[in-house]
TORGUBA-565991 format. One record per atom (N, C-alpha, C): z, y, x; atom name; residue in one letter. Coordinates in nm, 2 decimals. Each point is the difference from the previous one (the first is absolute). Layout:
REM TORGUBA-565991
z, y, x, atomo, residuo
Z, Y, X, CA, a $
...
//
This chain:
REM TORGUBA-565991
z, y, x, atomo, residuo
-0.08, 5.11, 0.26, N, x $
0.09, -0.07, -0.09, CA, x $
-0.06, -0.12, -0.06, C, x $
-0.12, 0.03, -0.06, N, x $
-0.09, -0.13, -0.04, CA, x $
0.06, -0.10, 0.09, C, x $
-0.04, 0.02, 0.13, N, x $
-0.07, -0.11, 0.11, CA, x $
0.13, -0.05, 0.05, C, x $
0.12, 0.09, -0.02, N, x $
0.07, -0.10, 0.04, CA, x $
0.11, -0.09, -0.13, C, x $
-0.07, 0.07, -0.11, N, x $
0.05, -0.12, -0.14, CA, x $
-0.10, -0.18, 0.03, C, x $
-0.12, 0.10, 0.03, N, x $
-0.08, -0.15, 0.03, CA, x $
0.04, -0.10, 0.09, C, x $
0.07, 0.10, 0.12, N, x $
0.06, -0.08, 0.09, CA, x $
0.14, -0.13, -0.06, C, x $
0.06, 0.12, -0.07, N, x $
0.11, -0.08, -0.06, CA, x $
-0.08, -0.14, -0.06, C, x $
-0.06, 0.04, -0.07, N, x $
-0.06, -0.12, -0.10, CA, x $
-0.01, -0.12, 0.05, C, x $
-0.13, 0.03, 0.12, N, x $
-0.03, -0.10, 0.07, CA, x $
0.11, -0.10, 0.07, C, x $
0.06, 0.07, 0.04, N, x $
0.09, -0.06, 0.09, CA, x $
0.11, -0.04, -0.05, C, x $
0.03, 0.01, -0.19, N, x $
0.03, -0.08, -0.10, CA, x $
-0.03, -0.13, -0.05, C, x $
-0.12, 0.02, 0.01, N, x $
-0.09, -0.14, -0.03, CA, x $
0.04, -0.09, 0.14, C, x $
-0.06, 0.08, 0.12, N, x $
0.01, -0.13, 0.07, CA, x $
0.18, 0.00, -0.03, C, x $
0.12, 0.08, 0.04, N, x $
0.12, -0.13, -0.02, CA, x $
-0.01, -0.10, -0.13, C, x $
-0.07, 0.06, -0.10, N, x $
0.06, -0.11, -0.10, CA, x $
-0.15, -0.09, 0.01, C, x $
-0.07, -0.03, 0.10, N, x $
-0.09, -0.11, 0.03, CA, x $
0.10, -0.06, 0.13, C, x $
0.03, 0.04, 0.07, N, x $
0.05, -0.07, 0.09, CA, x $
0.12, -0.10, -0.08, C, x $
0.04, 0.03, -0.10, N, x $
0.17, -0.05, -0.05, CA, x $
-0.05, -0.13, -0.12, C, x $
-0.20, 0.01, -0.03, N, x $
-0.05, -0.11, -0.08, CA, x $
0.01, -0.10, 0.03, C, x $
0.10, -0.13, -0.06, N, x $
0.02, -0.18, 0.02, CA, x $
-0.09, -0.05, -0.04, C, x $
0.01, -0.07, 0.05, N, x $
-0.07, -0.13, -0.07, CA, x $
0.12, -0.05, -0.08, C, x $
-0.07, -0.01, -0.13, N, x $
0.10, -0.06, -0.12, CA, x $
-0.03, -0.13, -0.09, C, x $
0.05, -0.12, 0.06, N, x $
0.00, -0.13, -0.07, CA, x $
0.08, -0.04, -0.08, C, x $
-0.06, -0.09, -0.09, N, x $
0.06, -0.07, -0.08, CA, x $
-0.07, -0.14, 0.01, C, x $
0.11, -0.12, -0.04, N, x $
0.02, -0.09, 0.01, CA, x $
0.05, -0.10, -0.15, C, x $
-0.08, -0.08, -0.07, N, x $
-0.02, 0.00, -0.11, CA, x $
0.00, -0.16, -0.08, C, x $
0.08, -0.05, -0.07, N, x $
-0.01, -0.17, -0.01, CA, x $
-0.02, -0.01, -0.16, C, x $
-0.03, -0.11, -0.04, N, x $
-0.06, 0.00, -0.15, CA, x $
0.14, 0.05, -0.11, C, x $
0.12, -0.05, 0.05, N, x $
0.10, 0.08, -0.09, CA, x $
0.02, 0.15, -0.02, C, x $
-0.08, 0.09, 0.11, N, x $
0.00, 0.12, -0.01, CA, x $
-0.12, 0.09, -0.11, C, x $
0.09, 0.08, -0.08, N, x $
-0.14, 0.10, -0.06, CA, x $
-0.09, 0.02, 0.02, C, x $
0.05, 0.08, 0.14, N, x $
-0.13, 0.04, 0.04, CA, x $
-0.08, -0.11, 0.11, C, x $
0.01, -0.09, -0.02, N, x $
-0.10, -0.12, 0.05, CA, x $
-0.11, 0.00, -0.09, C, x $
0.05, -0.04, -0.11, N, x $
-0.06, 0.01, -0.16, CA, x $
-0.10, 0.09, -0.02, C, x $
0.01, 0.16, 0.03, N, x $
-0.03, 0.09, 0.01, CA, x $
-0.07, 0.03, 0.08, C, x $
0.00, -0.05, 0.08, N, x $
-0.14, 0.00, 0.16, CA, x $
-0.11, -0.07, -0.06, C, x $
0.05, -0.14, -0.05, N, x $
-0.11, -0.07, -0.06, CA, x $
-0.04, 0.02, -0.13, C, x $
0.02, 0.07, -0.09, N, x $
-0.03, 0.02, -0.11, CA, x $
-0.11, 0.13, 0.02, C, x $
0.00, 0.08, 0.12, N, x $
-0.03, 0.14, 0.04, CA, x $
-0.13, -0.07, 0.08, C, x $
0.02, -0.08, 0.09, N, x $
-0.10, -0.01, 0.11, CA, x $
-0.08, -0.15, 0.02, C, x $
0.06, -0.11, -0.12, N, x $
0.00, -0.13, -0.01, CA, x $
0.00, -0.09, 0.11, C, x $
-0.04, -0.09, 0.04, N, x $
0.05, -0.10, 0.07, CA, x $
-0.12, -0.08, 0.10, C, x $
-0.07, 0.07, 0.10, N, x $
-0.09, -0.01, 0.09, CA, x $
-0.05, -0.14, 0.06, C, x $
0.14, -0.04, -0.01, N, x $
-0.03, -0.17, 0.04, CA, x $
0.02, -0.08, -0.05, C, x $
-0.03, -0.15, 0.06, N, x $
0.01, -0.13, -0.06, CA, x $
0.14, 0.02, -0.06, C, x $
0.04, -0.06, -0.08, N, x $
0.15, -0.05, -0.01, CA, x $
0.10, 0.10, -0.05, C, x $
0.13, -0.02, 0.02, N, x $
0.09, 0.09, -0.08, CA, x $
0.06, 0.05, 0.15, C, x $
0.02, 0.16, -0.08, N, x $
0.09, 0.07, 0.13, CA, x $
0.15, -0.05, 0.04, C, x $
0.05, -0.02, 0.10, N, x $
0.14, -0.03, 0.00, CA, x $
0.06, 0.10, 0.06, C, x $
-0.08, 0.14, 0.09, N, x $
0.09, 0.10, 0.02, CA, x $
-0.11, 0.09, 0.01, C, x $
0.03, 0.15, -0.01, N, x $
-0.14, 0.04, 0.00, CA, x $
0.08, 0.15, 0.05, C, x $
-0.08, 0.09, 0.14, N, x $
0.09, 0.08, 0.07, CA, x $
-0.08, 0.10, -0.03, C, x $
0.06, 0.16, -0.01, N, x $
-0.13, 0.12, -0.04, CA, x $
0.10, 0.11, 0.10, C, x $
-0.12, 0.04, 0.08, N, x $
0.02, 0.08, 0.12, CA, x $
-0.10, 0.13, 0.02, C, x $
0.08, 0.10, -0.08, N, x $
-0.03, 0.11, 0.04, CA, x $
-0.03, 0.05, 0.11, C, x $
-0.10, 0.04, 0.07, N, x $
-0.02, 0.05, 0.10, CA, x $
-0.05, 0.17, 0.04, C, x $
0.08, 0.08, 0.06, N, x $
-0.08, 0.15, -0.05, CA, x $
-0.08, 0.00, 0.11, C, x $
-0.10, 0.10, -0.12, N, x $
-0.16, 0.00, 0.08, CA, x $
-0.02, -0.08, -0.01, C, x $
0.01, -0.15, -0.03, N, x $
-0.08, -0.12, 0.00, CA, x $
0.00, -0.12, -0.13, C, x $
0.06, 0.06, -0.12, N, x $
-0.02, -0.04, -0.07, CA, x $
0.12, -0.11, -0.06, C, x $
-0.02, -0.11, -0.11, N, x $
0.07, -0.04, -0.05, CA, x $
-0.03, -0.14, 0.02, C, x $
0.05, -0.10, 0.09, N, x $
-0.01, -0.14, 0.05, CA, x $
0.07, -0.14, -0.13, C, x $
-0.08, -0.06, -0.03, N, x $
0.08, -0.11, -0.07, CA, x $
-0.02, -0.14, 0.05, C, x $
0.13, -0.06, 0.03, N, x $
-0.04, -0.08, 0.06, CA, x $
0.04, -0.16, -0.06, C, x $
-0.09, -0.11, -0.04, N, x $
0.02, -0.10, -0.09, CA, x $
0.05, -0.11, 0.08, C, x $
0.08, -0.07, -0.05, N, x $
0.11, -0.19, 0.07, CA, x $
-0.07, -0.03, -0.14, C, x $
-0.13, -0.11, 0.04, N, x $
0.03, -0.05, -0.16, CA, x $
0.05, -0.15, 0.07, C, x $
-0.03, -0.11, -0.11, N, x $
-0.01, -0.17, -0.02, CA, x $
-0.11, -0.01, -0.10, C, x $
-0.02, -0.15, 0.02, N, x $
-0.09, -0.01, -0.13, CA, x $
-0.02, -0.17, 0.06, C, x $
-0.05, -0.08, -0.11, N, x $
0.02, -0.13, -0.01, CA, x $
-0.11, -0.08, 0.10, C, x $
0.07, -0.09, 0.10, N, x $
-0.10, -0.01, 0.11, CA, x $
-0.14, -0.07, -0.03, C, x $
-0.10, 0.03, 0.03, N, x $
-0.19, -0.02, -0.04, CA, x $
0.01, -0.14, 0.08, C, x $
0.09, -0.03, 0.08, N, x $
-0.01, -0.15, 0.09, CA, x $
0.10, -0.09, -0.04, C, x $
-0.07, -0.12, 0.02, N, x $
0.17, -0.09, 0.03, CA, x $
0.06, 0.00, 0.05, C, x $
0.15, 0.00, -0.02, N, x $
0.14, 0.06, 0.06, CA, x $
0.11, -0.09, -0.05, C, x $
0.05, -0.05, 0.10, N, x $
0.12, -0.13, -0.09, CA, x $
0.10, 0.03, 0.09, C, x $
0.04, 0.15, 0.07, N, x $
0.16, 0.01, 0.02, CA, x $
0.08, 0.02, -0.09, C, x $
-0.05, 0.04, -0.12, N, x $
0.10, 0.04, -0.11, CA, x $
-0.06, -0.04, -0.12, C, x $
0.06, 0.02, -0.12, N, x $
-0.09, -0.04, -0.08, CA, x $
-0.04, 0.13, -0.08, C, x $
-0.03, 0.12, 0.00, N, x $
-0.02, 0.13, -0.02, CA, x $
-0.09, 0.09, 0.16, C, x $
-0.09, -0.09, 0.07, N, x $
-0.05, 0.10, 0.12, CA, x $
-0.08, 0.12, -0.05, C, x $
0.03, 0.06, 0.13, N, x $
-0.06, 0.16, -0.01, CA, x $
-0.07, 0.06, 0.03, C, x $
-0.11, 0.03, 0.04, N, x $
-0.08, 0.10, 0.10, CA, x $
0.06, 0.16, 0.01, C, x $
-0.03, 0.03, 0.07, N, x $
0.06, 0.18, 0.04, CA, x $
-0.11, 0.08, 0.01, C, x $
0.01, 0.15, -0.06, N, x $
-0.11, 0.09, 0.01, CA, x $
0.08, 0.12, 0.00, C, x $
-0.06, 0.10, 0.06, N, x $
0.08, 0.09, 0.03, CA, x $
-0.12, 0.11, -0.01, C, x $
0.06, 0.13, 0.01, N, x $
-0.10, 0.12, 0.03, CA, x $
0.04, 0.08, 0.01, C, x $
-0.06, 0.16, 0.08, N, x $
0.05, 0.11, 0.02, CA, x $
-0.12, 0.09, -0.09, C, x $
0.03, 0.04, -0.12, N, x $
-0.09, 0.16, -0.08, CA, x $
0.00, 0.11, 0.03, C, x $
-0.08, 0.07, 0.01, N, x $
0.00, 0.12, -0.03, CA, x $
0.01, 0.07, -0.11, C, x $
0.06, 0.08, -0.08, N, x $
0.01, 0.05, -0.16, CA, x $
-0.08, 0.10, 0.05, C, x $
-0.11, 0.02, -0.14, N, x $
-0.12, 0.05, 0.03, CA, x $
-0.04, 0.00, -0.14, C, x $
0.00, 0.15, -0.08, N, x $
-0.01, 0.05, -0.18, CA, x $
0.04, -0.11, -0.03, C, x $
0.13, -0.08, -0.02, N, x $
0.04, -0.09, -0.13, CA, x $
-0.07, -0.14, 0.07, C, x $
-0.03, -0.02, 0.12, N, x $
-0.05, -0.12, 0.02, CA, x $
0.04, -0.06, 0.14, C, x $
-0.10, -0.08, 0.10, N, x $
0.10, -0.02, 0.09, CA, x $
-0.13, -0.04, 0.08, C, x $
0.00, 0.03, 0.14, N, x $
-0.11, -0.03, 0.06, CA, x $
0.10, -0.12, 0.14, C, x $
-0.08, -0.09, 0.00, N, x $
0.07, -0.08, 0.09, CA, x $
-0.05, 0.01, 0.18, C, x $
0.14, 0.01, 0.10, N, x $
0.00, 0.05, 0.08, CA, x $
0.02, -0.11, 0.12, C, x $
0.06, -0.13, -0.07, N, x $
-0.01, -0.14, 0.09, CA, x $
0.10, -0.11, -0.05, C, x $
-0.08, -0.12, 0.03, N, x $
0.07, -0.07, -0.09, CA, x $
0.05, -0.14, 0.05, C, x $
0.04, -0.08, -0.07, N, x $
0.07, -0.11, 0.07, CA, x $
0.02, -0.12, -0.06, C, x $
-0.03, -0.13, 0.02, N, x $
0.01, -0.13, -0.09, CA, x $
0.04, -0.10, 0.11, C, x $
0.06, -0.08, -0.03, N, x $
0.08, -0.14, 0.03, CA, x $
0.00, -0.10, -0.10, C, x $
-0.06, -0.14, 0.05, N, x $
0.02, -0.09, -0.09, CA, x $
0.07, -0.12, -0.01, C, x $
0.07, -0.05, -0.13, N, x $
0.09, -0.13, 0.06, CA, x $
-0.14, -0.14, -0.01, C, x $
0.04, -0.06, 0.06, N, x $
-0.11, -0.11, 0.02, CA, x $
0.08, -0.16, 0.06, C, x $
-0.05, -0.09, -0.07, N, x $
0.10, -0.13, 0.08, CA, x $
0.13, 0.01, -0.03, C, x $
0.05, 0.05, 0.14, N, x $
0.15, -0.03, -0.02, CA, x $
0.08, 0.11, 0.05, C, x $
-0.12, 0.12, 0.01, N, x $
0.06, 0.12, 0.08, CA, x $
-0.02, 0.12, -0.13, C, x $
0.10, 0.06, -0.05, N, x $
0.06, 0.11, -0.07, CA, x $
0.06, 0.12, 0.07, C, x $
-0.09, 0.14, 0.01, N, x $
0.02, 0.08, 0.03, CA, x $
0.12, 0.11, -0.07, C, x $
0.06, 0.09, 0.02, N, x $
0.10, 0.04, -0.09, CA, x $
0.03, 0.12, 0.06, C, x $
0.05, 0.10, -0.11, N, x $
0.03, 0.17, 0.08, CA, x $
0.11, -0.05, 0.00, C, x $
0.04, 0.11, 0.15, N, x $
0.19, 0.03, 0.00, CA, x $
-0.05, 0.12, -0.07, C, x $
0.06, 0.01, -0.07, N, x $
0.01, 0.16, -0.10, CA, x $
0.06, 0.09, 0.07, C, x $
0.11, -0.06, 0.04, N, x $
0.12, 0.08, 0.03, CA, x $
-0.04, 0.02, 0.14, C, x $
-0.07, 0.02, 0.10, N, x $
-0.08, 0.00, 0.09, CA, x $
-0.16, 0.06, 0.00, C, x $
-0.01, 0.03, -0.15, N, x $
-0.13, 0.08, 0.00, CA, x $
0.01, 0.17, -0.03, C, x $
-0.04, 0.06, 0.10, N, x $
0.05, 0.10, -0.02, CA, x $
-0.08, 0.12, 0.06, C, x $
0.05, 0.17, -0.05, N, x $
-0.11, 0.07, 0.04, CA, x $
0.13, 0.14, 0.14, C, x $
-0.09, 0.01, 0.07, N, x $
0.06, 0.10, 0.06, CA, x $
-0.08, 0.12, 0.13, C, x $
0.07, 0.07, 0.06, N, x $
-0.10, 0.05, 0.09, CA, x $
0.03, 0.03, 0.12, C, x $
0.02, -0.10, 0.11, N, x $
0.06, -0.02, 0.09, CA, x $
-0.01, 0.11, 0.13, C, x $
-0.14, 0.03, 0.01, N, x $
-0.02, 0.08, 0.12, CA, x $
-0.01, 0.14, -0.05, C, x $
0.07, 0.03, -0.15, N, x $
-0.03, 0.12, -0.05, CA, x $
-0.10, 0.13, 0.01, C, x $
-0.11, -0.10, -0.04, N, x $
-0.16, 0.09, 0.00, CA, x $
-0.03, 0.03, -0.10, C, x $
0.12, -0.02, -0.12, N, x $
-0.06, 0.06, -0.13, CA, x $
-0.08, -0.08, -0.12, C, x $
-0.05, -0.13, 0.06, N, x $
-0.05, -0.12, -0.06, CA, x $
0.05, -0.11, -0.03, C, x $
0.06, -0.06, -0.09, N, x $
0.09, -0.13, 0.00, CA, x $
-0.11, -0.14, 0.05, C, x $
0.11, -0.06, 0.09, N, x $
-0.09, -0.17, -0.02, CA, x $
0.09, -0.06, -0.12, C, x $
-0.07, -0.14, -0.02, N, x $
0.04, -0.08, -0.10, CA, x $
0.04, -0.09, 0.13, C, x $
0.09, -0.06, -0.06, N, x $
0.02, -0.14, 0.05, CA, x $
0.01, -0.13, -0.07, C, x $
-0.06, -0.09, -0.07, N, x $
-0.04, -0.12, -0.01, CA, x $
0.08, -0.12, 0.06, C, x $
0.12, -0.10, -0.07, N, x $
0.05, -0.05, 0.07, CA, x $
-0.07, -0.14, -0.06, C, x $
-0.03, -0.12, 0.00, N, x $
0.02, -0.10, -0.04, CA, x $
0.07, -0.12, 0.10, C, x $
0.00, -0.14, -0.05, N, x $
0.04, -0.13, 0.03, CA, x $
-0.09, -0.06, -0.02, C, x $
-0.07, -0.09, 0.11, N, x $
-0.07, -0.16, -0.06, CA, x $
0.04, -0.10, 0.01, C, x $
0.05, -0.03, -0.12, N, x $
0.10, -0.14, -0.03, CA, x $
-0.09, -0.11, -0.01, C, x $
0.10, -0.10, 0.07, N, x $
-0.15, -0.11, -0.03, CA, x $
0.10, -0.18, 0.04, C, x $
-0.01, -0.07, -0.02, N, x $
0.02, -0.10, 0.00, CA, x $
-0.03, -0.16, 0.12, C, x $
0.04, 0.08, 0.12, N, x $
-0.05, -0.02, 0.11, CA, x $
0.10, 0.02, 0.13, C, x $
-0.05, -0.08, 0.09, N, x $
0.07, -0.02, 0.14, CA, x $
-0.03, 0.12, 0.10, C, x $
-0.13, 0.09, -0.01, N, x $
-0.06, 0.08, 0.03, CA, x $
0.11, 0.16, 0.01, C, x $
-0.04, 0.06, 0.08, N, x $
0.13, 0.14, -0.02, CA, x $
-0.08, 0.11, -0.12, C, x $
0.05, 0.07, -0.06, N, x $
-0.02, 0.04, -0.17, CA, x $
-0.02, 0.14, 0.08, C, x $
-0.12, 0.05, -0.06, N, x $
0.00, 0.20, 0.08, CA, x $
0.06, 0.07, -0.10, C, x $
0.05, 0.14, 0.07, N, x $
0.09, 0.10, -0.06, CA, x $
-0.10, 0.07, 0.02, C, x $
-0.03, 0.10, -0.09, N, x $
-0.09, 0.11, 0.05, CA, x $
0.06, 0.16, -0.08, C, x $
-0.03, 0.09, 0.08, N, x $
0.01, 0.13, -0.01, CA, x $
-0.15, 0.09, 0.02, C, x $
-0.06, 0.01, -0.13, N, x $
-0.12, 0.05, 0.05, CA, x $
0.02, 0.14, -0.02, C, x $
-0.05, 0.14, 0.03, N, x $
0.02, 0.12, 0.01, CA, x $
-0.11, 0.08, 0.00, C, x $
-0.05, 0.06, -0.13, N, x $
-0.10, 0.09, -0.01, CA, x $
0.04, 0.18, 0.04, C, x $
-0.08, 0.00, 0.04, N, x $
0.02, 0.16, 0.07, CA, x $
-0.13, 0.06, -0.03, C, x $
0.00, 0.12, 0.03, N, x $
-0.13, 0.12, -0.07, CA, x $
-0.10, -0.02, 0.16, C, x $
-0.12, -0.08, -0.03, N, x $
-0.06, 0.04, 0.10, CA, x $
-0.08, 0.13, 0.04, C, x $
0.05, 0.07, -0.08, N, x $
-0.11, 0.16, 0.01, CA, x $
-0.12, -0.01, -0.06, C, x $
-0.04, 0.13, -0.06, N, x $
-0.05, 0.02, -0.15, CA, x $
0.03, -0.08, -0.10, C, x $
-0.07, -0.08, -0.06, N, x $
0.05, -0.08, -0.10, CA, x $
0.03, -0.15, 0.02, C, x $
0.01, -0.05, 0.09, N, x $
-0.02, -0.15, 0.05, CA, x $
0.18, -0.02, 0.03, C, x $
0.03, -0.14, -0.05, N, x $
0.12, -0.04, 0.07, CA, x $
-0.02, -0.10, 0.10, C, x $
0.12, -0.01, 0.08, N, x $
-0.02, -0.10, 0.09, CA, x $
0.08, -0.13, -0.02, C, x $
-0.05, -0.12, 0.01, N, x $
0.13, -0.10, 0.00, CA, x $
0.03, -0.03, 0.14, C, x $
0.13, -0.04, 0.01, N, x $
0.07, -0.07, 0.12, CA, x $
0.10, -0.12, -0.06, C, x $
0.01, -0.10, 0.10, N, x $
0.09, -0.11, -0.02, CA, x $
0.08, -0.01, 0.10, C, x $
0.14, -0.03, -0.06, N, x $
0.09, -0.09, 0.14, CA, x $
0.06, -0.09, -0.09, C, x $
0.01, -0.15, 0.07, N, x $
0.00, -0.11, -0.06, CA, x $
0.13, -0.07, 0.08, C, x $
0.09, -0.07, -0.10, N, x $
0.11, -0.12, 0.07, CA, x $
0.01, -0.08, -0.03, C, x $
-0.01, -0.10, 0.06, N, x $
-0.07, -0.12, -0.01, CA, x $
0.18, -0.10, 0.00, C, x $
0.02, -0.06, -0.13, N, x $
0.13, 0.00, -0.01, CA, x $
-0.03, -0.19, 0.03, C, x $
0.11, -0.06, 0.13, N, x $
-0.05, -0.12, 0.00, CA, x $
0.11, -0.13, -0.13, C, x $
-0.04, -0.04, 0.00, N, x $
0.05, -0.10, -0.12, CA, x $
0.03, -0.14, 0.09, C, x $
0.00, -0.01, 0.15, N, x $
0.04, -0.14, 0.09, CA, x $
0.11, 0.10, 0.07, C, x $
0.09, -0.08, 0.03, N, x $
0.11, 0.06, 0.12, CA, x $
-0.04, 0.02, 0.09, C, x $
-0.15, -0.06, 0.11, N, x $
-0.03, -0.05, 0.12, CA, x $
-0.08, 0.15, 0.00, C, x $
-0.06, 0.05, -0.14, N, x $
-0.11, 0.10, 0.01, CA, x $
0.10, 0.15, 0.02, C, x $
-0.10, 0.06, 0.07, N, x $
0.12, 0.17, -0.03, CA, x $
-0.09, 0.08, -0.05, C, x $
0.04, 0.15, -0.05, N, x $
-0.01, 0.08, -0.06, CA, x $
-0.09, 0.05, 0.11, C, x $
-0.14, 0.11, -0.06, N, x $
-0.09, 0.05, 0.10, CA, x $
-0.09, 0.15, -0.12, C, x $
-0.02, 0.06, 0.05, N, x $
-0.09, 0.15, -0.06, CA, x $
-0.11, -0.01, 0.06, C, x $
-0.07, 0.05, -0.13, N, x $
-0.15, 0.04, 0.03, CA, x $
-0.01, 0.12, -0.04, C, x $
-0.11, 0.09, 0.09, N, x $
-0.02, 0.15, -0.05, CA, x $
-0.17, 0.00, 0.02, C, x $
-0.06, 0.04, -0.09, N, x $
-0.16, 0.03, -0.02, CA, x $
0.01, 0.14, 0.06, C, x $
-0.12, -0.02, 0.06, N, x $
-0.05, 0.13, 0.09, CA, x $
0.00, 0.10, -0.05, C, x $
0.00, 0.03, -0.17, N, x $
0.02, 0.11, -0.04, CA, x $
0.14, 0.06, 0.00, C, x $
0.12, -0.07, 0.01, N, x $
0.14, -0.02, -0.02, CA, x $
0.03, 0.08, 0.15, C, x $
-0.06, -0.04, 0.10, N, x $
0.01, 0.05, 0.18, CA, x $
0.00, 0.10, -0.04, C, x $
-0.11, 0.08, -0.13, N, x $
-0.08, 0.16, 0.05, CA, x $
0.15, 0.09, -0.05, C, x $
0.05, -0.07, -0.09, N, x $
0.06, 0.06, -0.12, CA, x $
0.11, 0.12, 0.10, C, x $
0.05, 0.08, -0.06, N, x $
0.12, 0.11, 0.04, CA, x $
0.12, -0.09, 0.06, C, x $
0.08, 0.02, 0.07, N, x $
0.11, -0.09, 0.05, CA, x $
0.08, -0.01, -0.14, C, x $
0.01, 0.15, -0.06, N, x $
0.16, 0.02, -0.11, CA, x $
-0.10, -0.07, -0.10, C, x $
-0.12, -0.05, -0.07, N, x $
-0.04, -0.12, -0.05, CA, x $
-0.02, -0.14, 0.02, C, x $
0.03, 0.03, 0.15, N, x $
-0.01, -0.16, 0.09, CA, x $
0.15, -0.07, -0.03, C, x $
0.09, 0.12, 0.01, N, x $
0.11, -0.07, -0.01, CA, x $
0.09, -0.01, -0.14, C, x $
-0.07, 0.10, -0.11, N, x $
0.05, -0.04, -0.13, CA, x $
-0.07, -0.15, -0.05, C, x $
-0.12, 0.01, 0.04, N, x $
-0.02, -0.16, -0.01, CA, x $
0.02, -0.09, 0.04, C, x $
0.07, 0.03, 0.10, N, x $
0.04, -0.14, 0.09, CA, x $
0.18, -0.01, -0.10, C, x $
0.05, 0.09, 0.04, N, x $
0.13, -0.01, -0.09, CA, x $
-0.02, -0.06, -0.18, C, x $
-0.10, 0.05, -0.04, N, x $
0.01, -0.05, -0.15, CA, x $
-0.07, -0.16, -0.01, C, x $
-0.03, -0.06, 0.12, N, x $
-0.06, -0.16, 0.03, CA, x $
0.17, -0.05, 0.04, C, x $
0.06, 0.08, 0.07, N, x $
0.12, -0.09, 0.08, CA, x $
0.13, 0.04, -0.12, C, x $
-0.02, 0.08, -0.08, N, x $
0.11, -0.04, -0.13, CA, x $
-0.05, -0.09, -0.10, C, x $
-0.14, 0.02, -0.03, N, x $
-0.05, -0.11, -0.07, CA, x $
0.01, -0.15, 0.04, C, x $
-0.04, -0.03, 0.13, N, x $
0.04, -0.10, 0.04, CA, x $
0.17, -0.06, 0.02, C, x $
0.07, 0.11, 0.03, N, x $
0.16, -0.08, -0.07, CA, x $
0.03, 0.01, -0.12, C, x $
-0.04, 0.02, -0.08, N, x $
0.00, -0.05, -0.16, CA, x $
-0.07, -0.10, -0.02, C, x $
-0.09, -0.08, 0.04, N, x $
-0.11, -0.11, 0.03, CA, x $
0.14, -0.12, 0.01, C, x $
0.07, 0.04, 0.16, N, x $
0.06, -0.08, 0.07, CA, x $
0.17, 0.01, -0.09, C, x $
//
């Protein structure tokens, strides 16, 4: 009788392990609990957060992930307010945050880097249980030259290591020039169902560009 209550048990736990999400949230400074992430866990990088994502992961802990800005360290005369970009992915760890990979872009001259927000996003495409991030920006810049779109994509490289990957569109700004992708060798390795959520979130970002 024991042995088969144990049975039950067990084979309790695993359904309600198999049925554990991954649970995100998505977070902008008019939100509370934006406020509340940063009041709890403060503010890791240069600059001010502009969206800041927190991703539950079971068995794996509790992911935070930082979009900051902050006022650019170079000279920058596309606007009169330039920006550098810093980004990061934490680990929550007793009340603190151990950093797991990170990210900067700078504006300089006449080229201004900038998030699509609305294109930065977390999901888990080949459903292994692990979310990537996705990283969208623009390099705006003031030039005849074609402007890169980029989609960079962090994924869990196994144990504690993430991996980056890029795929890049290279948007032309002459009529004579055309539109062309680039994919870094890490981007070839990636899962197809993350090959192709990042190709899709570059080709809607890019017709909001256009």
């Amino acid at each position: 009788m024991i042995f088969r209550m144990l049975l039950a048990l067990v084979a309790c736990v695993l359904s309600l392990s198999s049925f554990a999400q991954i649970r995100t949230g998505v977070y902008f400074p008019s939100d509370q609990k934006f406020n509340e992430i940063i009041e709890d866990l403060g503010n890791p990088l240069p600059g001010n957060p502009v969206m800041v994502v927190q991703s539950f992961v079971p068995n794996r802990g509790s992911y935070v992930w930082f979009l900051n800005e902050s006022k650019a360290a170079q000279a920058a005369y596309l606007n009169d307010n330039p920006k550098d970009l810093h980004a990061g992915i934490f680990l929550e760890d007793h009340g603190g945050l151990i950093s797991k990979i990170t990210f900067k872009d700078f504006a300089v001259g006449l080229a201004q880097p900038i998030y699509l927000i609305n294109y930065c996003e977390v999901g888990d495409a080949d459903k292994d249980g692990f979310p990537e991030f996705y990283l969208t920006y623009f390099q705006e810049s003031d030039g005849l030259d074609a402007k890169p779109l980029k989609v960079i994509v962090y994924t869990n490289g196994g144990g504690k290591t993430f991996l980056k990957s890029k795929i890049t569109g290279w948007i032309p700004f002459q009529e004579e020039d055309q539109y062309r992708e680039e994919r870094d060798a890490n981007f070839k390795l990636l899962p197809k169902e993350i090959r192709r959520n990042a190709e899709k979130i570059l080709h809607d970002a890019k017709s909001q560009l256009n």
